[in-house]
C-alpha positions in Angstrom: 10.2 -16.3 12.7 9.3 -14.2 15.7 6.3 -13.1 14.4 5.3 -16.6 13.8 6.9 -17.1 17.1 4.3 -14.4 18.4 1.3 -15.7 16.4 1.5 -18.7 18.7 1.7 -17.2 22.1 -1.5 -15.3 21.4 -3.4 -16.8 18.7 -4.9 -20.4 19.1 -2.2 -23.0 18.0 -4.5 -24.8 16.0 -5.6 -21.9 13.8 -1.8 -21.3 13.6 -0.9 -24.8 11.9 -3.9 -25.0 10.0 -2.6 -21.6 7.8 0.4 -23.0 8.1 -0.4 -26.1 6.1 -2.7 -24.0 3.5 0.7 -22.3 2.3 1.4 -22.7 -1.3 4.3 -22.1 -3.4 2.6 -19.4 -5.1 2.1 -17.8 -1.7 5.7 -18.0 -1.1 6.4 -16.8 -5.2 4.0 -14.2 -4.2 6.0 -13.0 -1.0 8.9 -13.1 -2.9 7.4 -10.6 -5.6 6.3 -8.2 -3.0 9.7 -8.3 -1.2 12.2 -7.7 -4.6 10.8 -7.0 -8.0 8.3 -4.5 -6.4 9.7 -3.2 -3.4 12.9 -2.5 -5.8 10.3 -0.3 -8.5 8.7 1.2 -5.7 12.3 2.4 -4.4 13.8 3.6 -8.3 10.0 5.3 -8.9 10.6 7.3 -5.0 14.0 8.1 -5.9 13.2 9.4 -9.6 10.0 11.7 -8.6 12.9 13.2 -5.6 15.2 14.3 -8.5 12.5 15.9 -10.7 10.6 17.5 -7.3 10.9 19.1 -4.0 10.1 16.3 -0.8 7.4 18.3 0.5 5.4 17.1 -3.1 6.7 13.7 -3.3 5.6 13.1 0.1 2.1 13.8 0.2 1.6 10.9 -3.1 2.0 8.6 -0.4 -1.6 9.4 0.6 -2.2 7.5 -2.3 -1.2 4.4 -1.5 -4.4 2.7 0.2 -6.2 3.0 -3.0 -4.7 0.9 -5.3 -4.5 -1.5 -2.5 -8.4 -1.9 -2.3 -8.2 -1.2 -6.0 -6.5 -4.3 -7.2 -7.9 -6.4 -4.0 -11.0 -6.0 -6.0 -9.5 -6.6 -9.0 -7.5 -9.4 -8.3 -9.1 -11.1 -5.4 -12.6 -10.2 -6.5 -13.0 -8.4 -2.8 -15.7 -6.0 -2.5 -15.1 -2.4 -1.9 -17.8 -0.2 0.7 -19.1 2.9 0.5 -17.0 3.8 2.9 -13.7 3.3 1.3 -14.7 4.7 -2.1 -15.7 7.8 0.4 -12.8 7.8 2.1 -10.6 7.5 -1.7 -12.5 10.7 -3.2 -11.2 12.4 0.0 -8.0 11.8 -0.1 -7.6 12.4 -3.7 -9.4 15.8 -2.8 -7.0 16.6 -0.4 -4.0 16.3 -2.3 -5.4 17.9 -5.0 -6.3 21.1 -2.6 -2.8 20.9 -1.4 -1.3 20.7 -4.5 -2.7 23.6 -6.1 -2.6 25.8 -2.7 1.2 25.2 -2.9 1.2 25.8 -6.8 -1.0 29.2 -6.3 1.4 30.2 -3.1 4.8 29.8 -5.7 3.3 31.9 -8.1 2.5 34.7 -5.8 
């Protein structure tokens, strides 16, 4: 409610109602998925990979998490993905792959 509260103090009023009346039950079923079921595997996945490995690993997956986003955007919602993105994906992955083998080659020394 206060962001909806907020939504109205800056955005136009109009634009406000007119989402408002485009929401569906299966906007509200899909709201409800992203706040339990999959907030809830999210959480068990986390805790599992911090009993099998050190934070400082674990932490650095969450790099990650942009990519599936855009991955199943285009998947789902049939969004397109840029250059840019797919450019910006390769780095990341990149980047945790150099930090995860500098910290591998560092424990073995």
């Amino acid at each position: 409610m206060p962001l909806l509260a907020l939504s109205l103090l800056i955005e136009d009023p109009q634009a406000v109602s007119t989402a408002l009346l485009g929401f569906s039950w299966g906007d509200a079923s899909l709201i409800a998925f992203l706040a339990y079921p999959a907030t809830l595997l999210g959480i068990a996945i986390w805790s599992w990979l911090l009993a099998q490995h050190s934070a400082a690993v674990v932490v650095l997956f969450t790099l990650l998490i942009p990519i599936p986003g855009f991955a199943s955007g285009y998947l789902v919602l049939g969004e397109t993905i840029t250059p840019i993105e797919i450019a910006g994906a390769v780095l990341v992955i990149a980047g945790l792959m150099v930090t995860l083998l500098r910290s591998r080659v560092t424990r073995l020394v």
